[in-house]
SEZALUM-247738 format. One record per atom (N, C-alpha, C, O): x, y, z. Coordinates in steps of 0.2 Angstrom, whole numbers, plus 5000, padded with zeros to 4 digits. Layout:
SEZALUM-247738
XYZ/...
//
This chain:
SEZALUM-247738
511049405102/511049365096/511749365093/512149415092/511849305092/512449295087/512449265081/511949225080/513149285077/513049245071/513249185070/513749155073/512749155067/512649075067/513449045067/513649005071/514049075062/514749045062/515049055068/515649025068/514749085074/514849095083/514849025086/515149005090/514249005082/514148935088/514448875087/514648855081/514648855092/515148805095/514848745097/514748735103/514648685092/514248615096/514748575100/515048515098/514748605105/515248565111/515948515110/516148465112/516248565106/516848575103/516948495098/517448465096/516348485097/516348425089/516648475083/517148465080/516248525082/516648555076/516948605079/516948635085/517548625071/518048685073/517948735070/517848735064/517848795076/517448865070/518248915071/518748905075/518148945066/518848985065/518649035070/518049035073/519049085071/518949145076/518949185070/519149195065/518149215077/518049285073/517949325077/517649325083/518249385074/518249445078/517849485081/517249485079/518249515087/517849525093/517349565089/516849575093/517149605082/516649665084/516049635078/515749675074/516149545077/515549515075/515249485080/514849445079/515249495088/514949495094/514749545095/515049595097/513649525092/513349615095/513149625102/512949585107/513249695103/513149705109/512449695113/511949665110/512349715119/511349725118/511349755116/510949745111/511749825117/511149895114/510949875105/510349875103/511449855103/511349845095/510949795092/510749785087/510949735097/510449695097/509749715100/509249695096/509549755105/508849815105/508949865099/508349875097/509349905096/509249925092/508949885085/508549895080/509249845086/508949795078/508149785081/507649805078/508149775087/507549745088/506849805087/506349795084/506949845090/506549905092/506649935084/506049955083/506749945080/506949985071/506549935069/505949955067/506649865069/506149805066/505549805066/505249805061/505349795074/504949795076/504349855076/503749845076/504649925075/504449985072/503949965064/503449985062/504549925058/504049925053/503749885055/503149905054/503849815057/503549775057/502549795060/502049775058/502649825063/502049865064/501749895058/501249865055/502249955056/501849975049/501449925045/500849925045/501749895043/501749815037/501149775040/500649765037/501149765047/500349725047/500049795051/499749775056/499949855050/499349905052/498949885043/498449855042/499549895036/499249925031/498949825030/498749815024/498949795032/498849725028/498349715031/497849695028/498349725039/497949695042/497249725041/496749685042/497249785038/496849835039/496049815031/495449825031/496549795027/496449765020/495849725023/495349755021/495749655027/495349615028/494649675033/494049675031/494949705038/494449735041/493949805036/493549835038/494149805032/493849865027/493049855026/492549895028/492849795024/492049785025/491649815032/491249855033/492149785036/491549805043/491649855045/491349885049/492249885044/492449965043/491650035040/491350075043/491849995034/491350005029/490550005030/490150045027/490349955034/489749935037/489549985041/489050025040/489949985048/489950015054/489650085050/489050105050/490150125048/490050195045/489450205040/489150255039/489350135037/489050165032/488950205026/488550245023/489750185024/490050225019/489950175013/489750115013/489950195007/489850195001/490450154996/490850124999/490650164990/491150134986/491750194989/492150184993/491650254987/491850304989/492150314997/492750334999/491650305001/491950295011/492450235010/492750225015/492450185005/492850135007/493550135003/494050115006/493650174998/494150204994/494550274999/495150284999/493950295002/494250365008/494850305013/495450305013/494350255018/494750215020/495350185019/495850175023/495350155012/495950145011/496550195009/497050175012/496650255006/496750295003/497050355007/497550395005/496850365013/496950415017/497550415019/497950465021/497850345021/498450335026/498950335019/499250385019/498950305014/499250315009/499450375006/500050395004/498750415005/499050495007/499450525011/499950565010/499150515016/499950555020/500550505022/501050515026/500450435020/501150425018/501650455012/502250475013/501150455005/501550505000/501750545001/502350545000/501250605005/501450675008/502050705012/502450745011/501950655016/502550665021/503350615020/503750625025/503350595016/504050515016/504550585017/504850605021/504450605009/505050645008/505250705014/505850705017/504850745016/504850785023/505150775029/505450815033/504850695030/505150635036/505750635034/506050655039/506050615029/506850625030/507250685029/507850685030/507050725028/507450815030/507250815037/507750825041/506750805040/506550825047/507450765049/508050765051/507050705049/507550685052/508350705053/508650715058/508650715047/509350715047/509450775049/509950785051/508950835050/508850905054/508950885061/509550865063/508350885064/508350845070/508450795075/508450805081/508650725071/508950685072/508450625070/507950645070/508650565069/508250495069/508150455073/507950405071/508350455079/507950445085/507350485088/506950475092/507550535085/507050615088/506650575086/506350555091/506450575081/506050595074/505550515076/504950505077/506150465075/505950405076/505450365080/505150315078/505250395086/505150415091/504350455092/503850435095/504550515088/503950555090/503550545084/502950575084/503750505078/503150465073/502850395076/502250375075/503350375081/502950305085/502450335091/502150295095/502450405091/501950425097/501250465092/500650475094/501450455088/501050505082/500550415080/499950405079/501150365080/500850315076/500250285082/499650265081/500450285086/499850255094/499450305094/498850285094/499450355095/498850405093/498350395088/497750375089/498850405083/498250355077/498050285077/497550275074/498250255079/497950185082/497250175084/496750155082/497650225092/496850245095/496250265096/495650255099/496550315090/496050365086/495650325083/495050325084/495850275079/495650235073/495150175079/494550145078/495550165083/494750105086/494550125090/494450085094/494350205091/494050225097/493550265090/493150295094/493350285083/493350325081/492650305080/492350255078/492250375084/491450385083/491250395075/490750375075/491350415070/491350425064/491850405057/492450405057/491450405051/492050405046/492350465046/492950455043/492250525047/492650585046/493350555052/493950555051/493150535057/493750535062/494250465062/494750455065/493750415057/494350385056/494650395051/495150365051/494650445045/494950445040/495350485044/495950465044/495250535047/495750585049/496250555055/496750595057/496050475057/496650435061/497150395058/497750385060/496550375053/497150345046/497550375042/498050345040/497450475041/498050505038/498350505041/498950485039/498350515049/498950525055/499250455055/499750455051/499050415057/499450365056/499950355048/500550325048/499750385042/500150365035/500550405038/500950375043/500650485038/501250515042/501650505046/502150535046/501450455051/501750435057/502350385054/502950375055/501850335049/502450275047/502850295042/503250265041/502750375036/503050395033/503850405037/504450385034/503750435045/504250435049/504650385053/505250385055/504150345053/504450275054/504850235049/505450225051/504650225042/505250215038/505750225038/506250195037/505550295039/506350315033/507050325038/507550355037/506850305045/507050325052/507450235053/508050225054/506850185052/507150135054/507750105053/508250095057/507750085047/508250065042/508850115045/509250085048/508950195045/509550245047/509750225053/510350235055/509350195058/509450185064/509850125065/510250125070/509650085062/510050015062/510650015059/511149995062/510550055052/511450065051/512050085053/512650075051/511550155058/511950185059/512650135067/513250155068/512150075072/512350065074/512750005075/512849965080/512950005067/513149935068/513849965065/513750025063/514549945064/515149985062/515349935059/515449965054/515449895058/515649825054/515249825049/514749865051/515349795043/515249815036/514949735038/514349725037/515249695040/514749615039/514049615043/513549585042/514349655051/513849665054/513149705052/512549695052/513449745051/512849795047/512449755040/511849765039/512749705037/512249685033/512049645035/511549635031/512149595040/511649545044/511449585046/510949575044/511449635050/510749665054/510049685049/509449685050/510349715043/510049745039/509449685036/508849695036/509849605035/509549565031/509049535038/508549515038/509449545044/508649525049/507949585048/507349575047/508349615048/508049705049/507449695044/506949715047/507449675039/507249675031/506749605034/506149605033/507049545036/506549485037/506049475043/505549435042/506149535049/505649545053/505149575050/504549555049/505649635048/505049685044/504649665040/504149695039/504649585036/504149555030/503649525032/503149525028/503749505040/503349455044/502849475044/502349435044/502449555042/501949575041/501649585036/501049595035/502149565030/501649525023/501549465024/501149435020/501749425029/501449365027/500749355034/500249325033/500849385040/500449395045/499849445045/499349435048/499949485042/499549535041/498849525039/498449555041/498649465033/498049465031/497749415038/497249435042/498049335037/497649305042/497549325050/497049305053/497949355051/497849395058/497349445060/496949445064/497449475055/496749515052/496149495052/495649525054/496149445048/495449415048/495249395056/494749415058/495749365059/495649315064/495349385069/494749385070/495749415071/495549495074/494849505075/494449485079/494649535069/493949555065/493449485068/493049495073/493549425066/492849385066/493049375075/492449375078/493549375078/493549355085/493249415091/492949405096/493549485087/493549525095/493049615089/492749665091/493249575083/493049635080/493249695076/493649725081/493349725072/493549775068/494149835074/494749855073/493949835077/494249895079/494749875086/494949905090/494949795084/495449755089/495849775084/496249815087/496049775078/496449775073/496949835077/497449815080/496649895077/497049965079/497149965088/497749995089/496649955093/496749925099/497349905102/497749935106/497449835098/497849795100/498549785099/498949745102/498549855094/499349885091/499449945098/499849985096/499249955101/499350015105/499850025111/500250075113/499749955115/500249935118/500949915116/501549915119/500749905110/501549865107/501949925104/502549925102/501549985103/501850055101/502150075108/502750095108/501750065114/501950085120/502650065123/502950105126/502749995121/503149965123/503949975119/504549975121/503649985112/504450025109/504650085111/505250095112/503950135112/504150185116/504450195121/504650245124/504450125125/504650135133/505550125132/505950165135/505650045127/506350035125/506850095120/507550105120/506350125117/506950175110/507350225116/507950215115/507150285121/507650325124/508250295125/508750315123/508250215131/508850195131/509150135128/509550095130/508950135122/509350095118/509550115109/509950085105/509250165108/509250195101/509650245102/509350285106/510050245100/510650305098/510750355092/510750345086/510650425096/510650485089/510950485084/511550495085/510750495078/511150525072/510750565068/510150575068/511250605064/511050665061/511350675052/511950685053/511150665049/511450675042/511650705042/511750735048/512250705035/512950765034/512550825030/511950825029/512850875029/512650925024/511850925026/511350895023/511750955032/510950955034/510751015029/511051075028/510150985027/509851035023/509151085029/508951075034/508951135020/508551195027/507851145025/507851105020/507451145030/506651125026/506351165022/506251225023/505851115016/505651135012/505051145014/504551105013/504951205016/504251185017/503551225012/502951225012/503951255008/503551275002/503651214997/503051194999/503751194995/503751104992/503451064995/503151024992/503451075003/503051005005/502151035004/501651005003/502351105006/501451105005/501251104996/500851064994/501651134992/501451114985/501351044983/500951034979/501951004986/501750944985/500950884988/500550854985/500950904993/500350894998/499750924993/499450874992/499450994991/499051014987/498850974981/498250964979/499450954978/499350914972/499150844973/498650814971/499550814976/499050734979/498550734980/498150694977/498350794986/497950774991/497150794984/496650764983/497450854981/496950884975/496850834971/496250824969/497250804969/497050754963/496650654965/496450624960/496750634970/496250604974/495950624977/495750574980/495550694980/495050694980/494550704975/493950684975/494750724971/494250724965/494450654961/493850644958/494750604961/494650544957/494150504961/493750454959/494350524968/493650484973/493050524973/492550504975/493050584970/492050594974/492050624966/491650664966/492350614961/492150624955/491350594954/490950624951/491350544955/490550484954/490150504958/489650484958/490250554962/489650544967/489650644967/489050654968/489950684966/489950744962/489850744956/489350784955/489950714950/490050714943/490450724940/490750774942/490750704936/491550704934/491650774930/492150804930/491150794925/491050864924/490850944930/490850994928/490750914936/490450984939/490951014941/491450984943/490951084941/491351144944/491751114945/492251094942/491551084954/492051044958/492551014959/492951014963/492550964954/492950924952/493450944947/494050934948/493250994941/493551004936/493951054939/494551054937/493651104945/494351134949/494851114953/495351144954/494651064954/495151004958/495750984955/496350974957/495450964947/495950954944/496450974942/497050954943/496251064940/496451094936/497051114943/497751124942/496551134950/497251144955/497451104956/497951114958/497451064955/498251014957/498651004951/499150974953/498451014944/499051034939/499151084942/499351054947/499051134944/499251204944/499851184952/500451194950/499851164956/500151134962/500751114961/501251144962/500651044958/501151014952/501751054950/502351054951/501451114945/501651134941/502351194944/502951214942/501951204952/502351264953/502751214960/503151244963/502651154961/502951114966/503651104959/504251114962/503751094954/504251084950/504751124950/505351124951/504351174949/504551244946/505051264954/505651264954/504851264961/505051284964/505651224968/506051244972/505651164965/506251124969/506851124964/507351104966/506551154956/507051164951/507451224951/508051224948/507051294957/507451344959/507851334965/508251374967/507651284968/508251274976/508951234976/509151174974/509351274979/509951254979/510151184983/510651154982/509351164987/509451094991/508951054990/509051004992/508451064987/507751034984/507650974987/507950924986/506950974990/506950934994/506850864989/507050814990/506550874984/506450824977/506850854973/506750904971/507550814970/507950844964/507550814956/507650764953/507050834955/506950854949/507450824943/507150794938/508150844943/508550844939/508550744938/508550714933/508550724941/508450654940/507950634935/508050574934/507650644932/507050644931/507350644923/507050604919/507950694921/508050674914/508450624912/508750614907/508450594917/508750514914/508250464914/507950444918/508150454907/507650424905/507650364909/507050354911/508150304910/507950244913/507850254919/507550204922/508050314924/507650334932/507050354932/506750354938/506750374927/506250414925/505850354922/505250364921/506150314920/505550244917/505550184922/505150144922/506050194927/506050134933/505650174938/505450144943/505450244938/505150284946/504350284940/503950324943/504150264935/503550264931/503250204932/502650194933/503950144932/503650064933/503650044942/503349994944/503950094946/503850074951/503050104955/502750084960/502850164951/502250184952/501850154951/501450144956/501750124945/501050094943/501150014948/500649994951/501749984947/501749924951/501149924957/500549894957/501549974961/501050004968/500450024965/499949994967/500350054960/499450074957/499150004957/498749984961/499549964952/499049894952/498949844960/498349824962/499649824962/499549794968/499049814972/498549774973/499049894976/498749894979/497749924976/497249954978/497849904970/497149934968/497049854965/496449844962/497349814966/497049714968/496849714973/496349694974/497249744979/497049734986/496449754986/496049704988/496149814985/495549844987/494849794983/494449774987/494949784975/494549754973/494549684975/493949674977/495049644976/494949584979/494549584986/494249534987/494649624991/494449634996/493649664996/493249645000/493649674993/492649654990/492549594989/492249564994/492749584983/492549514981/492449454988/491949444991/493249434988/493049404993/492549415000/492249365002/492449495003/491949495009/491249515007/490749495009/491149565001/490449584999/490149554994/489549544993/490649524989/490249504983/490149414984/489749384981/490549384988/490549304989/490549304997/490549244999/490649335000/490249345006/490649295011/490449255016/491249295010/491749245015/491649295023/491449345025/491949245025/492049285035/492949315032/493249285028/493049365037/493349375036/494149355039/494549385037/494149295043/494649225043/494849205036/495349195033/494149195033/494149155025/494549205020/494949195015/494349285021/494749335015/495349315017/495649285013/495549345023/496349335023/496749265024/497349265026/496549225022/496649145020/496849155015/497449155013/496149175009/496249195002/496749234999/497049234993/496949275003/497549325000/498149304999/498549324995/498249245007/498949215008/499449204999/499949234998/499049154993/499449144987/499749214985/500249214981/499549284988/499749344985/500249364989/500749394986/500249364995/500849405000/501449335001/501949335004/501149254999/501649214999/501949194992/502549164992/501749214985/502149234981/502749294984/503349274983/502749364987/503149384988/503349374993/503749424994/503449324999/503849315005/504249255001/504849255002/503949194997/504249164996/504849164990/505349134989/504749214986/504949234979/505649284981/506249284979/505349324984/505649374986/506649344987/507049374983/506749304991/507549274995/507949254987/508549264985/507349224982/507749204975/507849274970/508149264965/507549324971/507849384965/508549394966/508949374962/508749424972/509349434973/509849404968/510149444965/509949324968/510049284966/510149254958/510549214955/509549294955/509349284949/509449364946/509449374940/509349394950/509749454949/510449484945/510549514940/511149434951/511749424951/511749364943/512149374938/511349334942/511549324936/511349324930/511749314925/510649344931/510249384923/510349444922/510349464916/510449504927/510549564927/509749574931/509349544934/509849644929/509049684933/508549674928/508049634928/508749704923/508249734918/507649664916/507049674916/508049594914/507649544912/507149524919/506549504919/507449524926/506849534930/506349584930/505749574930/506649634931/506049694930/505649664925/505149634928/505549654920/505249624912/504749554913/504349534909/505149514919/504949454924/504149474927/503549464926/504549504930/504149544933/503449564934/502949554937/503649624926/502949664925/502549614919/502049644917/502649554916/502249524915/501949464919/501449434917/502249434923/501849424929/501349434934/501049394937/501349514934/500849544938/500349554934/499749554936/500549564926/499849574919/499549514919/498949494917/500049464920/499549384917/499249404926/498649394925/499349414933/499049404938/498349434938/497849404941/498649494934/497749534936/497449494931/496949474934/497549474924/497049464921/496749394922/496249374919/497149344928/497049294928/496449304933/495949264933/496549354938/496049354943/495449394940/495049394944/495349424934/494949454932/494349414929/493749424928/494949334926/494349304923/494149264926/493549244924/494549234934/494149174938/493649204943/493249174947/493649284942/493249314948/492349284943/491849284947/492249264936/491549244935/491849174933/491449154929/492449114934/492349064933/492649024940/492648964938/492849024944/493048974948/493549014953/493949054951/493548994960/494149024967/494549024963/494649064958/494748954964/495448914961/496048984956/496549014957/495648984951/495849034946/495949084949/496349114946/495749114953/495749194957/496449194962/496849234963/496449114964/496849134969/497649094966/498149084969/497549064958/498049074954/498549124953/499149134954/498049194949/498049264948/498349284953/498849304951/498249294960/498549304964/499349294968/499749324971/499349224966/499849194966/500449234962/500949264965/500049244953/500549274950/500749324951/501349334950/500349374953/500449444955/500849464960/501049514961/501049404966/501549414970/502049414968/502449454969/502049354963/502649304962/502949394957/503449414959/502649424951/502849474949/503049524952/503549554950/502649544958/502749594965/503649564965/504049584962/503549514969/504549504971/504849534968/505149584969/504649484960/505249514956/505449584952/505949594949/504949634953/505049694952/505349744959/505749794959/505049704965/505249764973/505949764973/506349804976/506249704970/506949704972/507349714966/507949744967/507149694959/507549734952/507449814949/507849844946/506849824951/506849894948/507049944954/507050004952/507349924961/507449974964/508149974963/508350034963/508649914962/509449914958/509449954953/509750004953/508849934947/509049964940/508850014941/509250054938/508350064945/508550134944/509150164948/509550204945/509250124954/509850174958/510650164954/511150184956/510550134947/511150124944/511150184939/511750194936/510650204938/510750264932/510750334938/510350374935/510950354944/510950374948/511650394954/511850354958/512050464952/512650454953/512750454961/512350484965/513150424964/513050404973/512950454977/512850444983/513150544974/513150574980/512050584979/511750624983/511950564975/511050574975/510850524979/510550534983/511150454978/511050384982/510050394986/509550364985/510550464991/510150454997/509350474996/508850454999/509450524991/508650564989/508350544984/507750554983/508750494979/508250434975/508150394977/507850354974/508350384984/508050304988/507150364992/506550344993/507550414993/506650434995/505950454990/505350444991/506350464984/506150464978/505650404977/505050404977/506050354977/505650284977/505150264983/504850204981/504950294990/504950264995/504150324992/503550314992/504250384990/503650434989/503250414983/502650424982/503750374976/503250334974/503150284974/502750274970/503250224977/502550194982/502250224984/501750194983/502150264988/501650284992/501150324988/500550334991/501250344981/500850394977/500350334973/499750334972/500850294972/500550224968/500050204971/499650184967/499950194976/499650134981/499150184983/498650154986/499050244981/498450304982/498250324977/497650344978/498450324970/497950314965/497750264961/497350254957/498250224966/497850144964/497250114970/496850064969/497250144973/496450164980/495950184974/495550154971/496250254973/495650284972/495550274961/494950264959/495750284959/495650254950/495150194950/494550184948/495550144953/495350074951/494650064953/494250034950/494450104963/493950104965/493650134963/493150114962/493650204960/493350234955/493050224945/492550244942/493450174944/493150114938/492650064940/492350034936/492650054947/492250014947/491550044948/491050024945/491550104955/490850174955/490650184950/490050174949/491050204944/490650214938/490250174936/489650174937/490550114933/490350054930/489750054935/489350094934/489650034940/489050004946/488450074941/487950064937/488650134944/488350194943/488050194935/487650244933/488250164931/488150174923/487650104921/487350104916/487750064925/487449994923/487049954928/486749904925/486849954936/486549934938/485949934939/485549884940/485650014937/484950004935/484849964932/484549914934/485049974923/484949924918/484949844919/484549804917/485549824925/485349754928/484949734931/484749684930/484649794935/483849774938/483449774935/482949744938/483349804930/482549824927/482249754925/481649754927/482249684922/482049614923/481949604927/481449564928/482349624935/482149584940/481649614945/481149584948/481749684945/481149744949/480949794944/481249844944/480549784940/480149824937/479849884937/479749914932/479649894942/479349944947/480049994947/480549964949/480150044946/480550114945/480750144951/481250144954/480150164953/480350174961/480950134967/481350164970/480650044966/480849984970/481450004967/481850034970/481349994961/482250004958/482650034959/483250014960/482550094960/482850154961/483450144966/484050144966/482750124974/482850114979/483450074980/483850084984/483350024977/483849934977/484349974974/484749954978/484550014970/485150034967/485350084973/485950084973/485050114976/485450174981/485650104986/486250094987/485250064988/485650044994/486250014992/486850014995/486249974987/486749944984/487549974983/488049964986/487450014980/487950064978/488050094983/488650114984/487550114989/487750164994/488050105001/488250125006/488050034997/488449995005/488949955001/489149895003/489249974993/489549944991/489449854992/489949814991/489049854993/488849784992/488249754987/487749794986/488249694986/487649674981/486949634985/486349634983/487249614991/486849584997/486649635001/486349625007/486749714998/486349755003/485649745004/485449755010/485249734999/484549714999/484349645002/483749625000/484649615006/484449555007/483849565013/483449515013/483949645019/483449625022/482949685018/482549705022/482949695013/482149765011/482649815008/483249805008/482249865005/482449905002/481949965006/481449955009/482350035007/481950095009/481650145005/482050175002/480950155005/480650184997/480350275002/479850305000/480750285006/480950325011/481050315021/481150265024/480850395023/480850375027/480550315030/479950295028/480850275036/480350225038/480750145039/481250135035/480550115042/480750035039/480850005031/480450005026/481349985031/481549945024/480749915022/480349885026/480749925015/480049885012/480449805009/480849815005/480149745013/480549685012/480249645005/479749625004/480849645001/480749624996/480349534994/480349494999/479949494988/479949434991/480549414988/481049454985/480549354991/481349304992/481349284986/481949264985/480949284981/481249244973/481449294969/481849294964/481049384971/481349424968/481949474974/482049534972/482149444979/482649474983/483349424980/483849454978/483349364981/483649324978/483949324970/484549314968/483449344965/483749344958/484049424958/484549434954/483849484960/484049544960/484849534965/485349554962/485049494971/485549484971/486149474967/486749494968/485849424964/486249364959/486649424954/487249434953/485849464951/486149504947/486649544947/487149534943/486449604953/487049634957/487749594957/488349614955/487549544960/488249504961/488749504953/489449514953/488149504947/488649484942/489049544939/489649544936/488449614940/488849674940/489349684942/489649734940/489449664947/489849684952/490649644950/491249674951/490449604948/491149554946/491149604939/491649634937/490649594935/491049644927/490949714928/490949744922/490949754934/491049794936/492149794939/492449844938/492349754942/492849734945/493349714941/493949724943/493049674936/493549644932/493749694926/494249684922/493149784925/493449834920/494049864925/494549894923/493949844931/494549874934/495049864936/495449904939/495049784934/495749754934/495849764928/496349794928/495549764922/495549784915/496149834914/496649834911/495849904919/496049954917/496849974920/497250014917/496849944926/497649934929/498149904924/498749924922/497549824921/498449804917/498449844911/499049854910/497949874906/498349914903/498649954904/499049954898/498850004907/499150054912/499750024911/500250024907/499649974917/500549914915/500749904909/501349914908/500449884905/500549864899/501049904894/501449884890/500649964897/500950034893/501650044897/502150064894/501650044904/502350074905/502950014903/503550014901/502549944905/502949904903/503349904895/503949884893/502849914891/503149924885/503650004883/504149994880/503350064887/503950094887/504550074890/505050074886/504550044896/505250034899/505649984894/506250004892/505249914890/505549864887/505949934881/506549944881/505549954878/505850004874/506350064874/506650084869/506450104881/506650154881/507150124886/507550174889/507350074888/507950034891/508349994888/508949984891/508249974881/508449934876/509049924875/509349864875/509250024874/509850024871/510450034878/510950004877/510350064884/510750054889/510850004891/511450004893/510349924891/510449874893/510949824886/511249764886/510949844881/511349824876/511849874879/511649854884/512149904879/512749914882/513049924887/513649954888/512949894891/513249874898/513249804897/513549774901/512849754891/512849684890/513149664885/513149614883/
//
C-alpha cells in the first residue's frame, strides 16, 4: 500500500518526490494489517454479539439476570485485565503478549459456540474480555512501533483506527444476518478461522517491542483490583433474585469497598503502581475519567435495553434488530471524522458538553418512542451516537491535557480500564433497574387479566424467568408437567400488558442512566469552568 500523493496517473499530473521511507515495506504493510485486523475482530465480537443475546438467552434459559451475566462477563475481564495487559506487555513483549491474547481469543471463541451450558459460556465470554483486553492495548503498540517516519506512522495509525471502526458499523447487521441464517453460535464459529489466520501471519511479520523503564508486576493490585469489580457486579446482577437486603449481597458489597479500599491504599504504597492513583487529584482528570465512565455506563446499558426491545418485547428477527441499531453505530462512524475538526476549532471542553447532552436528549428520546412510535426510537438512537462521537474523541484530549507526558502512557490505560468498568456497570445497574421494576409491578399488571393467583403467579415466573413478555404465548406451567394453555383472548391481553410493563419498566432504566449523566455532566460544566476560562 501507498500513499495516495505516490500515485502517478500516467504522467498527466506532476507529483513532487517523496521520500524513500514514505514507501511501506510489506512487513509494515502486514503489520498494519494483522494489528488491525486483530481489533477489528474485538469490535464486531462485542457488536455482533449484542443482536445474538436473545437466542443466547433462550437456548440456556436464562433469566433478566442470565442475560445481564451474558453481557457483562466479557466486560469484566476486559476491566480486569487492560491495565495488567499492558505491564505484561512492555514486561514480556507486545508481540509475545499479542499473540498469546489472539490464541486465548480463538479459544474463547470456540468455547462460546461450542458451549453446553450458560455457566461455560459466561466462563468463554470472560476469557475472551481478557484476551481482547491483550489485544488492545498491544495493537495500536505494534503499529507504531513499526513505522519510523512521524507521517508514516500517523497514516498507518489513521488506517489502523478506520479498520478497526468497520466493526461498529458491521457488527450489528452482520450479526443479525449470522443468527437468522446459520444461527446464534456462527457468531463465535466463524471468528475462529480468522483468529487462525492472524495467528499463522503475526510470527513472521510482527516485530518485537518492549517498554522502557519495565516495571515489576502488580500482582497484588491486580487481584484487589479484580475482587472489587468482580464483587460489586455480582451483587448488582443477582441482587433481585437474592434480595438486595440478604447477607449475600450486603457482603458483596461491603467486600468489594473493603477491596477498593485496600486496591488504593496499595498502588498509593508503590514506587511503580500499576494505577497512579496520584492522578486522580486533578480535578479535571478525575471529572473527564468520571465522564468517560458513565458515557460507557449509558452507551452500553442502551445496547443491552434496546436489544430487548427490539427482539423480546417487538419481536423483530434478528436481521430487523440489527438494522435498527445501524442510526446508533452510524451516528458514530459518521460523526466521529468531523470532531477532530471542530475539536481544532472550538476547543475540547464545548465538545465534551456537545456531547453529554446529546446522548441525554438520546436516551430520553428513546425512552419516550419506545411507547409512541420506531421512528422516535431510532431518532434517540441516532442522537446518542451522534453524542458517543463527540465525547470518544474530546474527553480523551481534555483529560490527557491535565496529564504530565511522562504519565502520557498509564492515563491512556486509565481511560481504556474505564471503559471497560463503564460498559459493565452499565450491563449490570440498567439491567437491574429493569429486574426490579418487572419484579415489583408485573403481578399488579396481571391481576385484570388472570385472576386466578396461582395462573398468575405462574405467568409472572415464566415471564420474568425468559425475560420476555411473549413468554406465555405457548401456556403457562402450574408445575411439573406440560404448559397449562392459556385462552387466546386472555393469552393475548396478558401479553399486551406485559409488553407495556416491560417498556415502563425500560424506560425507568433509561431514566436512570440519564440522570447519572446529567449529574456528572453538571459536575464537569462546573468543576471545569474555571480551567477552560483560563487557557480561553
Amino acid at each position: 500500500m501507498t500513499s495516495p500523493a505516490c500515485c502517478n496517473f500516467s504522467g498527466m499530473i506532476r507529483v513532487r518526490r517523496i521520500p524513500r521511507d514514505s514507501h511501506w515495506t510489506k512487513t509494515e504493510r502486514a503489520t498494519l494489517a494483522v494489528s488491525a485486523l486483530g481489533m477489528l475482530t474485538v469490535y464486531l465480537d462485542v457488536l455482533m454479539l449484542n443482536t445474538a443475546l436473545p437466542d443466547i438467552q433462550r437456548e440456556f434459559d436464562a433469566g433478566e439476570s442470565g442475560l445481564q451475566w451474558l453481557a457483562s462477563t466479557y466486560s469484566l475481564g476486559l476491566a480486569a485485565f487492560t491495565m495488567f495487559a499492558a505491564a505484561l506487555a512492555d514486561r514480556f513483549g507486545r508481540k509475545r503478549i499479542f499473540m498469546t491474547c489472539l490464541l486465548l481469543l480463538g479459544v474463547g471463541f470456540l468455547g462460546a459456540g461450542l458451549a453446553p451450558t450458560l455457566a461455560a459460556m459466561m466462563a468463554a465470554r470472560g476469557l475472551q474480555g481478557v484476551a481482547a483486553a491483550g489485544v488492545i492495548v498491544t495493537s495500536l503498540a505494534l503499529v507504531s512501533n513499526a513505522f519510523e517516519s512521524p507521517g508514516d506512522r500517523a497514516r498507518a495509525i489513521g488506517l489502523w483506527t478506520g479498520i478497526a471502526s468497520l466493526g461498529t458499523a458491521l457488527g450489528p447487521p452482520l450479526g443479525g444476518l449470522l443468527v437468522e441464517v446459520l444461527g446464534w453460535r456462527s457468531v463465535f464459529l466463524l471468528s475462529v478461522p480468522v483468529v487462525a489466520v492472524l495467528l499463522s501471519l503475526s510470527p513472521r511479520y510482527l516485530t518485537e517491542s518492549r517498554g522502557r523503564g519495565i516495571r515489576s508486576l502488580d500482582w497484588w493490585g491486580q487481584t484487589f483490583f479484580v475482587l472489587a469489580i468482580g464483587s460489586l457486579t455480582y451483587g448488582l446482577i443477582q441482587g433481585q433474585n437474592t434480595g438486595w437486603s440478604s447477607p449475600t449481597i450486603i457482603t458483596l458489597f461491603v467486600f468489594s469497598a473493603v477491596a477498593f479500599v485496600l486496591f488504593v491504599r496499595h498502588e498509593s504504597a508503590r514506587d511503580d503502581p500499576m494505577l497512579d492513583v496520584g492522578l486522580f487529584r486533578d480535578r479535571v482528570y478525575t471529572l473527564s475519567m468520571a465522564t468517560i465512565l458513565v458515557q460507557f455506563f449509558c452507551t452500553y446499558g442502551l445496547l443491552l435495553i434496546i436489544t430487548q426491545y427490539f427482539r423480546n418485547i417487538r419481536a423483530y428477527s434478528p436481521i430487523q434488530a440489527g438494522l435498527f441499531t445501524l442510526p446508533f453505530v452510524g451516528g458514530i462512524v459518521l460523526c466521529s471524522p468531523l470532531v477532530g475538526r471542530l475539536v481544532s476549532r472550538f476547543g475540547n471542553r464545548p465538545l465534551v458538553l456537545a456531547g453529554q447532552v446529546s446522548l441525554f436528549a438520546g436516551l430520553l428520546t428513546v425512552a419516550v418512542g419506545m411507547s409512541t412510535a420506531p421512528v422516535v426510537v431510532l431518532t434517540g438512537l441516532l442522537l446518542a451516537g451522534v453524542g458517543s462521537a463527540c465525547l470518544l474523541t474530546s474527553i480523551a484530549s481534555f483529560a490527557m491535557s491535565a496529564v504530565p507526558p511522562d504519565r502520557a502512557g498509564m492515563a491512556a490505560g486509565i481511560m481504556n480500564t474505564q471503559r471497560a468498568v463503564g460498559s459493565t456497570l452499565g450491563y449490570a445497574v440498567v439491567g437491574s433497574t429493569l429486574a426490579v421494576w418487572l419484579g415489583a409491578t408485573l403481578d399488579g399488571t396481571l391481576r385484570g387479566v388472570i385472576p386466578d393467583s396461582s395462573l398468575r403467579d405462574a405467568a409472572v415466573d415464566r415471564i420474568i424467568g425468559a425475560a420476555n413478555p411473549h413468554a406465555i404465548a405457548t401456556g403457562v406451567a402450574l408445575g411439573p408437567g406440560p404448559a397449562h394453555p392459556l385462552p387466546p383472548e386472555v393469552r393475548d391481553a396478558a401479553v399486551a400488558a406485559a409488553e407495556k410493563d416491560f417498556v415502563q419498566g425500560s424506560q425507568l432504566a433509561l431514566g436512570v442512566a440519564a440522570s447519572i449523566l446529567a449529574l456528572v455532566s453538571a459536575s464537569f460544566l462546573l468543576g471545569t469552568r474555571t480551567q477552560y476560562s483560563r487557557n480561553h
